[in-house]
C-alpha positions in Angstrom: 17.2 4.9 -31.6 14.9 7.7 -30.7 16.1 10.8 -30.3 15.9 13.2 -26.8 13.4 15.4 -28.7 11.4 12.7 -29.5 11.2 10.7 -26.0 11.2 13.7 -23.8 14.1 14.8 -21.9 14.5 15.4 -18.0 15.3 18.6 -18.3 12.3 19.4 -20.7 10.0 17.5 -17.5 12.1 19.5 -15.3 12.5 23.0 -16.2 9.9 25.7 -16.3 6.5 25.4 -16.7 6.7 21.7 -16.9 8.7 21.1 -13.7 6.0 23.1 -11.8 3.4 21.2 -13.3 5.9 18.2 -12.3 6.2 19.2 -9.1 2.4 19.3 -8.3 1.3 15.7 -9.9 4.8 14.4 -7.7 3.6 16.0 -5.1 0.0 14.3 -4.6 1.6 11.2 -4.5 4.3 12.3 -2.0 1.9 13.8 0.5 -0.3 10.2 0.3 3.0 8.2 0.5 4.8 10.3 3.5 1.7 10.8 5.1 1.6 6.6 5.5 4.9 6.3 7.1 4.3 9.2 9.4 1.1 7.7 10.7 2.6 3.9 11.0 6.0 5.7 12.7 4.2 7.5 15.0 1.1 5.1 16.0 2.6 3.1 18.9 3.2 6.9 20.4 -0.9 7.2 20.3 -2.0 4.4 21.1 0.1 5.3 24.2 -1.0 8.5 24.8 -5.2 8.3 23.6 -5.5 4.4 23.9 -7.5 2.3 21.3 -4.8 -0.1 21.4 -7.5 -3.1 20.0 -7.7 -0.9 17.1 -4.3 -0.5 16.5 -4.8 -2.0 12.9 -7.8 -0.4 12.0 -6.1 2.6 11.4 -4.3 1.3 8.4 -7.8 -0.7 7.5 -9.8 2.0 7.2 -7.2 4.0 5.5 -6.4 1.6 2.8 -10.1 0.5 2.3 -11.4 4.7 2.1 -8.1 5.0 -0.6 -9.5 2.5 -2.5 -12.6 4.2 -2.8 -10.7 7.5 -3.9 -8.3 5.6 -6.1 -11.6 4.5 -7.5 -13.4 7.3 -8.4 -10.5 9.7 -9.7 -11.7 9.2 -13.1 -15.5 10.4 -12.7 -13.9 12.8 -10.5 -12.2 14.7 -13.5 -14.3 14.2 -15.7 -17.0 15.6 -13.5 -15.2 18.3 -12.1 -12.3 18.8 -14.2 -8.4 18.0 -13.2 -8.1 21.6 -11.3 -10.9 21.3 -9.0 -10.7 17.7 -8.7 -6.9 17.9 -7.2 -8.5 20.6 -4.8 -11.1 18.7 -3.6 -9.0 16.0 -2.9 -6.4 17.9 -1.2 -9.5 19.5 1.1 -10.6 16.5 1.9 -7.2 15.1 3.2 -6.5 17.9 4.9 -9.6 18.0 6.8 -8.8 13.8 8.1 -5.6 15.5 8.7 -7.0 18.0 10.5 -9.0 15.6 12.4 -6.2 13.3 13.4 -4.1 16.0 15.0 -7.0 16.9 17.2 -8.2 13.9 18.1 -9.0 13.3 21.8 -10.0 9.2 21.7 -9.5 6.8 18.9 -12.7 6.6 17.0 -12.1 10.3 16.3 -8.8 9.2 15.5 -10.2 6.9 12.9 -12.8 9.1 11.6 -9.8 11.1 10.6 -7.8 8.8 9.5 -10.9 7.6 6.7 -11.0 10.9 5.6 -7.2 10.8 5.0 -7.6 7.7 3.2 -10.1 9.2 0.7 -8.3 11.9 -0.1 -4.9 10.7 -0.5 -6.2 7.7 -2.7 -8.0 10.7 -5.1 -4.5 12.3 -5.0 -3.1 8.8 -6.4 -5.7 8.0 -8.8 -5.4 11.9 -10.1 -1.8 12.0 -10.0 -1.4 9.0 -11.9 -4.5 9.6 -14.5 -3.3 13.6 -15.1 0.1 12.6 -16.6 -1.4 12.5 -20.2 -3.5 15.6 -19.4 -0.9 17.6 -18.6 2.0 16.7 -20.7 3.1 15.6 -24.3 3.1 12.0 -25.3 6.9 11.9 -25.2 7.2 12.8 -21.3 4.6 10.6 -20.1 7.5 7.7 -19.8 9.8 9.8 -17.6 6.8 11.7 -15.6 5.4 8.1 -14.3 9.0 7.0 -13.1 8.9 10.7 -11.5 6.0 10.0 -9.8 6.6 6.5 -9.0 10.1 7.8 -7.3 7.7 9.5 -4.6 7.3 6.3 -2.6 11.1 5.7 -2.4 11.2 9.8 -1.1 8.3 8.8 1.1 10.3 6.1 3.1 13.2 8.7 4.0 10.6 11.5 4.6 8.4 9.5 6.6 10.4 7.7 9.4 12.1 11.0 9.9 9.2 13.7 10.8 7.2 10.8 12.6 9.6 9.2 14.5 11.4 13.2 15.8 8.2 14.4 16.9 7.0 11.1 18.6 10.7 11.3 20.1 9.9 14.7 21.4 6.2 13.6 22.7 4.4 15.8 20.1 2.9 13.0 17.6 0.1 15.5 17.0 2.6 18.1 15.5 3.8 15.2 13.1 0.4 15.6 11.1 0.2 19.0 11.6 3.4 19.1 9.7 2.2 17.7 6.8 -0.6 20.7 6.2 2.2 23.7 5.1 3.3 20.5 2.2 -0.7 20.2 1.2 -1.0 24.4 1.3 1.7 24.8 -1.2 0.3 21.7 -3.2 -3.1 23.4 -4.1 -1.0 26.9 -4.8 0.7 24.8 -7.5 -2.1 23.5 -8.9 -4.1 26.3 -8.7 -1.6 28.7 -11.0 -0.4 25.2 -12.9 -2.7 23.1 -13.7 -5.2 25.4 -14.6 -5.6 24.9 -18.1 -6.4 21.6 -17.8 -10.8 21.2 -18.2 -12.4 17.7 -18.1 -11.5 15.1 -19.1 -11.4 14.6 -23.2 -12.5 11.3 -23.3 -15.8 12.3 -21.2 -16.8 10.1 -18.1 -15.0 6.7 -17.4 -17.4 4.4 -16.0 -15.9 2.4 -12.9 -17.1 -0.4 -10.9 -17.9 1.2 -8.0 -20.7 -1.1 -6.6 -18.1 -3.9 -6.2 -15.4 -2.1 -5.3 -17.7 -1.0 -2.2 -18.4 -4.9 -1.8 -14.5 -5.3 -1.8 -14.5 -2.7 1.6 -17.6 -4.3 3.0 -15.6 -7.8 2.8 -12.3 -6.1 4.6 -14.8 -4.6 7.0 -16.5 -7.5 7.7 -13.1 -9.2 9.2 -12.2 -6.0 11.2 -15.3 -6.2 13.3 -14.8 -9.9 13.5 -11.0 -8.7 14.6 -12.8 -7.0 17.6 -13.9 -9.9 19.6 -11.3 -12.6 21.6 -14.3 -14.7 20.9 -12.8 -17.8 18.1 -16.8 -18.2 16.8 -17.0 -14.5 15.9 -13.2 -14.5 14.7 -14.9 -17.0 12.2 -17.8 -15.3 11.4 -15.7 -12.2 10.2 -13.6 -14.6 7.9 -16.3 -16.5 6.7 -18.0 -13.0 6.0 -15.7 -11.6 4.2 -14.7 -14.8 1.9 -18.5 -15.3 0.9 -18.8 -11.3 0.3 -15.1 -12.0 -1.9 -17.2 -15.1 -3.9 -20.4 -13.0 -4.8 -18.5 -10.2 -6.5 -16.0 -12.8 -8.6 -19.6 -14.6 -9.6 -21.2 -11.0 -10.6 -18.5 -9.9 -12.2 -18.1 -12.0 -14.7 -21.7 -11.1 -15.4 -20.9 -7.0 -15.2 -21.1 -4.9 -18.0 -18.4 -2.8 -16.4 -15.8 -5.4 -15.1 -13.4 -5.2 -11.9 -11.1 -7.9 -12.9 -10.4 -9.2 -16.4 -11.9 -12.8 -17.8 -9.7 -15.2 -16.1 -8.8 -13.7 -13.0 -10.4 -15.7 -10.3 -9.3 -19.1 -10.8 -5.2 -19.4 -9.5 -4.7 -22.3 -11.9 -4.8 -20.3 -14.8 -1.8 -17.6 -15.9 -3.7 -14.6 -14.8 -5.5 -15.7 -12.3 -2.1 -17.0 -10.9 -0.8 -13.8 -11.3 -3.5 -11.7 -9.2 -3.3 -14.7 -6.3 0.7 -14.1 -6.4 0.6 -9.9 -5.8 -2.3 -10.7 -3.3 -0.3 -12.7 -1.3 3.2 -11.2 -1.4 1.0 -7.8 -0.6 -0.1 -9.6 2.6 2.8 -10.6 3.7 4.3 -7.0 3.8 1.2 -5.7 5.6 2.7 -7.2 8.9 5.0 -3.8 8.7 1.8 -1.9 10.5 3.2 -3.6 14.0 7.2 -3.5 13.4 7.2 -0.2 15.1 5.5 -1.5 17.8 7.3 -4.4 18.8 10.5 -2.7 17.9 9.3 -0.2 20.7 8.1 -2.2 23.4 10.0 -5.5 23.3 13.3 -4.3 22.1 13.3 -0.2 23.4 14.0 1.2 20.0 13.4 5.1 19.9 10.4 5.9 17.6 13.1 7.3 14.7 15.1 4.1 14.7 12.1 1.8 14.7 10.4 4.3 11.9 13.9 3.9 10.1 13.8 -0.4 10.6 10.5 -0.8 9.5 10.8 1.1 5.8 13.7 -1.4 5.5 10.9 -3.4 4.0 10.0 -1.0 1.2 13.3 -0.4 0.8 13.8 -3.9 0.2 10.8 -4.0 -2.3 12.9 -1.0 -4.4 16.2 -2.8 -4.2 14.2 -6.3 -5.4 12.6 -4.4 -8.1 15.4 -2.8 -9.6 17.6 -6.0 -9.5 15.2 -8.5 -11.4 13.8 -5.2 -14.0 14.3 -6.6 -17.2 15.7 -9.6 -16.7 15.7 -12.8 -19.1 13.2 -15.0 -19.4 14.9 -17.7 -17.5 16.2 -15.7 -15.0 12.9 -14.1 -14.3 11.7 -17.1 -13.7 14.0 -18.4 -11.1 13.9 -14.9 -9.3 9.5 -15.3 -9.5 9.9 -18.6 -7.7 12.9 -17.4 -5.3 11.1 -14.4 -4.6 8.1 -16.1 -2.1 10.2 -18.0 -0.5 12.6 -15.5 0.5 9.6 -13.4 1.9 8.4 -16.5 3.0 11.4 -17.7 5.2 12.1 -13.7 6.3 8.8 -13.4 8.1 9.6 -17.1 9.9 12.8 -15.9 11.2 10.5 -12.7 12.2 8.2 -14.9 14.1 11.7 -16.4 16.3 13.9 -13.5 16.8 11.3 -10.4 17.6 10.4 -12.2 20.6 13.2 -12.5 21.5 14.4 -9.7 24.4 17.7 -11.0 24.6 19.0 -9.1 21.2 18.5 -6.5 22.9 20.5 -7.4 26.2 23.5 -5.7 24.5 22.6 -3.5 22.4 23.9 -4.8 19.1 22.5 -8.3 18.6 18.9 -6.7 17.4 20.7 -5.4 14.2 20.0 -9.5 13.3 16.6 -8.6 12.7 17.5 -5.9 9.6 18.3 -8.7 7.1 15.0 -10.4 7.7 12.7 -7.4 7.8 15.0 -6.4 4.5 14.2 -9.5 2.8 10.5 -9.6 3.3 10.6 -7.0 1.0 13.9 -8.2 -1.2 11.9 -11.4 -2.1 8.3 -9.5 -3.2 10.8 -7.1 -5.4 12.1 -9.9 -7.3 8.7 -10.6 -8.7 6.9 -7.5 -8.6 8.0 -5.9 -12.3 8.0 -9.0 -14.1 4.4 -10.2 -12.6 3.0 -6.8 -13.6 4.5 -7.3 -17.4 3.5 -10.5 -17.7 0.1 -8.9 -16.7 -0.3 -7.0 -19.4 0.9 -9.9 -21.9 -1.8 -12.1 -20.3 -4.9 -10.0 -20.6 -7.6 -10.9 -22.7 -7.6 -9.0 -26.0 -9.5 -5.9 -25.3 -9.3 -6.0 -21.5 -5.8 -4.6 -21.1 -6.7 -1.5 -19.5 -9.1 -3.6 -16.4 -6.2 -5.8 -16.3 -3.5 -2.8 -15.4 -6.2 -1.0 -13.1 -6.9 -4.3 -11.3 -3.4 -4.0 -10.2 -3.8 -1.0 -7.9 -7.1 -2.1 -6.9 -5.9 -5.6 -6.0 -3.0 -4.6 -4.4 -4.9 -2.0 -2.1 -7.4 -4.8 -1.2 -4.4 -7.4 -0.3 -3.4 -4.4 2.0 -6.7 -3.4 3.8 -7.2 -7.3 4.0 -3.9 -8.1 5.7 -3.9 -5.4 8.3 -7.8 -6.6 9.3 -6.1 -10.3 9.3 -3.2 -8.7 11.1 -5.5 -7.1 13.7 -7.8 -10.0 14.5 -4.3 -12.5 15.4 -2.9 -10.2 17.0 -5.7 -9.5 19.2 -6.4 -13.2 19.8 -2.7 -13.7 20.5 -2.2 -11.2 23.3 -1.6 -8.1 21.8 -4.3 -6.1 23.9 -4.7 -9.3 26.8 -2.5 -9.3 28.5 -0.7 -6.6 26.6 2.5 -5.1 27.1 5.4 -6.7 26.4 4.8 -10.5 27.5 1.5 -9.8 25.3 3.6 -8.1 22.6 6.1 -10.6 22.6 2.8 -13.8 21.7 1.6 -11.3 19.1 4.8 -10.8 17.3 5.5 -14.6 17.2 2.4 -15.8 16.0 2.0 -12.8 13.8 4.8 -13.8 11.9 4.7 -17.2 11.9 0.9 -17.1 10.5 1.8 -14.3 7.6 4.7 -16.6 6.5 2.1 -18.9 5.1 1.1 -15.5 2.4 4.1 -15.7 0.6 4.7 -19.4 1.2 1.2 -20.1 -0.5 2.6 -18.4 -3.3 5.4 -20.4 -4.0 3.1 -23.2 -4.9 0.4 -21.1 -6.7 2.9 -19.6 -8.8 3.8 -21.7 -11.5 0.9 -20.2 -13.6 2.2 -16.8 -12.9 5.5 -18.0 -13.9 4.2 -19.6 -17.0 2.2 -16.4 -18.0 3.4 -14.4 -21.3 5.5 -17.3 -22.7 6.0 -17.1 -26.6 4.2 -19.2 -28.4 5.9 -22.9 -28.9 7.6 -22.4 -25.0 
């Protein structure tokens, strides 16, 4: 067994110059991550106050879709600017969508900000994530990634709380402000810590950006469609984006600088079956974006306790993750192919009981609807680490390193997809006409009802996914 000296120790990560250098690279990935549930807690509160309620899920759309841009361009980020200034100039730029949000007098303004946000919080990912073997040795990458992973389950205690007191109080403006004083002392650390870190050693990483901006055209395309309560132009957004989707899996397997590994785009084969899986488990959780809302206006939760309810999803995710993490081969796959369908049936009973007013009538029976919004998350956990190994044991020789950044990119996509889907049946449901809560009430059924089919799709499509990384002779 390896010894502490040679794996790293905590306290070495910790301590010292390492646990402010620790700090920092945590600390982009926390201000991204809190950032998300502060804006989700807090947007029924300014939709309320500013309006824009028919593009109540753009703001996660555009802010998924601009981190995917920043996500992508991290590398040629350092090695263009090196790691210090790269961090800054991410940090600048979310502060200034920050900024913009806090101020804003309408909604476009609102989601100008918001964009800006996105592109600098998805820099902060892509750097925090690349600048572990930058900044320490080999033997603390292992525990700096599960350091900086951690952030997310921070991110849903941190979150719910600053959004949902400072909706409570009727300042949702002060709940970005809040977030400035955490980015200040950010670029502080990494201006005395990460200072002796130049370029990047291994020169320029070429990226597909070109497709990847295809990917947010696509996503785009389906938001404006979203827009109308017109079905043809509903239509024409879908159709849009699926033919936009079609010409980048045909030029990609024709790029010299590839998106997605050989094999991905067809769900009948191991890897392909894998991507479909994390797409659609990813779009089944996206429905979180209107849990606050409905939790607001059909059931009178404060702003905390819906903030609160809703991360029960992620925290479902964790709990999911942590259970079926290095589990046997057989068991794995029984959790893989118990893990949709839990998701699956969590979101149906989502669709009947969050209509339903009469939990509320006492004030108790709405706790019914924490299992449910705790499994939707439960049942994408019990897949999630074993899809993403069985990943990297399915990747062409060669291509193991597309095939592990696909991940991110494909699971931001499945995001910034979902809440564009989200918007658009939402909308044609009733969420803006006739609005309120008889509105709210048709949005949340059908919302639910409709995402179901995500997760349920994935039931059938995974037996390639289950199949993939099998030892030879299986």
């Amino acid at each position: 067994m390896p010894s502490n000296q040679e794996n790293g120790s905590w306290y070495e990560l910790l301590w010292g110059g390492n646990g402010l250098r620790s700090l920092a690279l945590a600390g982009g990935v926390a201000v991204h991550a809190v950032n998300v549930y502060i804006a989700t807690t807090i947007l029924p509160s300014i939709v309320a106050d500013i309006g824009g309620l028919a593009y109540y899920a753009w703001n996660t759309t555009l802010f998924v879709v601009a981190s995917i841009l920043g996500s992508a361009i991290s590398p040629q980020a350092v090695g263009s600017l090196g790691l210090r200034r790269a961090f800054l100039c991410a940090l600048a730029i979310f502060a200034a969508g920050t900024m913009v949000c806090a101020l804003a007098p309408s909604m476009p303004v609102l989601l100008l900000g918001r964009t800006a946000q996105g592109l600098g919080g998805g820099l902060l990912l892509g750097l925090s994530y690349s600048a572990v073997r930058l900044v320490f040795d080999a033997r603390l990458w292992s525990r700096a990634m599960v350091l900086i992973s951690s952030m997310w389950g921070v991110a849903t205690l941190a979150g719910p709380a600053i959004g949902g007191i400072f909706a409570q109080a009727g300042h949702w403006r002060l709940a970005f402000w809040s977030v400035l004083p955490i980015a200040a002392v950010l670029a502080v650390l990494v201006c005395t810590r990460i200072a002796g870190v130049s370029k990047h050693e291994d020169g320029p990483v070429r990226a597909p950006l070109g497709m990847i901006s295809l990917l947010a055209v696509s996503v785009l395309a389906v938001s404006l469609g979203s827009l109308s309560d017109k079905l043809e132009w509903n239509a024409a957004g879908i159709a849009a984006g699926v033919l936009i989707t079609g010409w980048i899996a045909r030029a990609d397997d024709r790029a010299a600088v590839r998106l997605f590994p050989t094999g991905s785009y067809s769900p009948f084969t191991p890897l392909g079956s894998l991507y479909a899986s994390i797409c659609l488990l990813s779009i089944g959780v996206t429905t979180e974006i209107y849990i606050p809302y409905f939790l607001q206006h059909i059931h009178g939760k404060s702003p905390l306790a819906a903030g609160y309810w809703t991360a029960l999803m992620s925290a479902g995710w964790t709990l999911g993750s942590f259970a079926s993490s290095g589990r046997r081969r057989k068991l794995a796959d029984r959790l893989m192919l118990a893990g949709p369908a839990i998701s699956a049936v969590s979101l149906l009973l989502l669709a009947f009981m969050l209509p339903m007013t009469s939990l509320s009538a006492d004030g108790k029976g709405a706790y019914g609807l924490m299992p449910p919004l705790l499994g939707v998350g439960l049942g994408v956990g019990f897949c999630w680490p074993n899809m993403l190994t069985r990943i990297y044991q399915s990747a062409p020789a060669g291509q193991e390193n597309i095939a592990s950044a696909a991940i991110t990119t494909l699971q931001l996509y499945a995001m910034a997809m979902g809440a564009a889907l989200a918007g658009m049946v939402t909308n044609a449901a009733g969420f803006t006409e006739p609005g309120g809560p008889a509105g709210g009430r048709q949005a949340a059924w059908v919302l639910f009802a409709v995402f179901a089919c995500a997760p349920g799709l994935a039931v059938f499509l995974g037996k390639g996914a289950r199949g993939a990384g099998a030892p030879q002779g299986r």
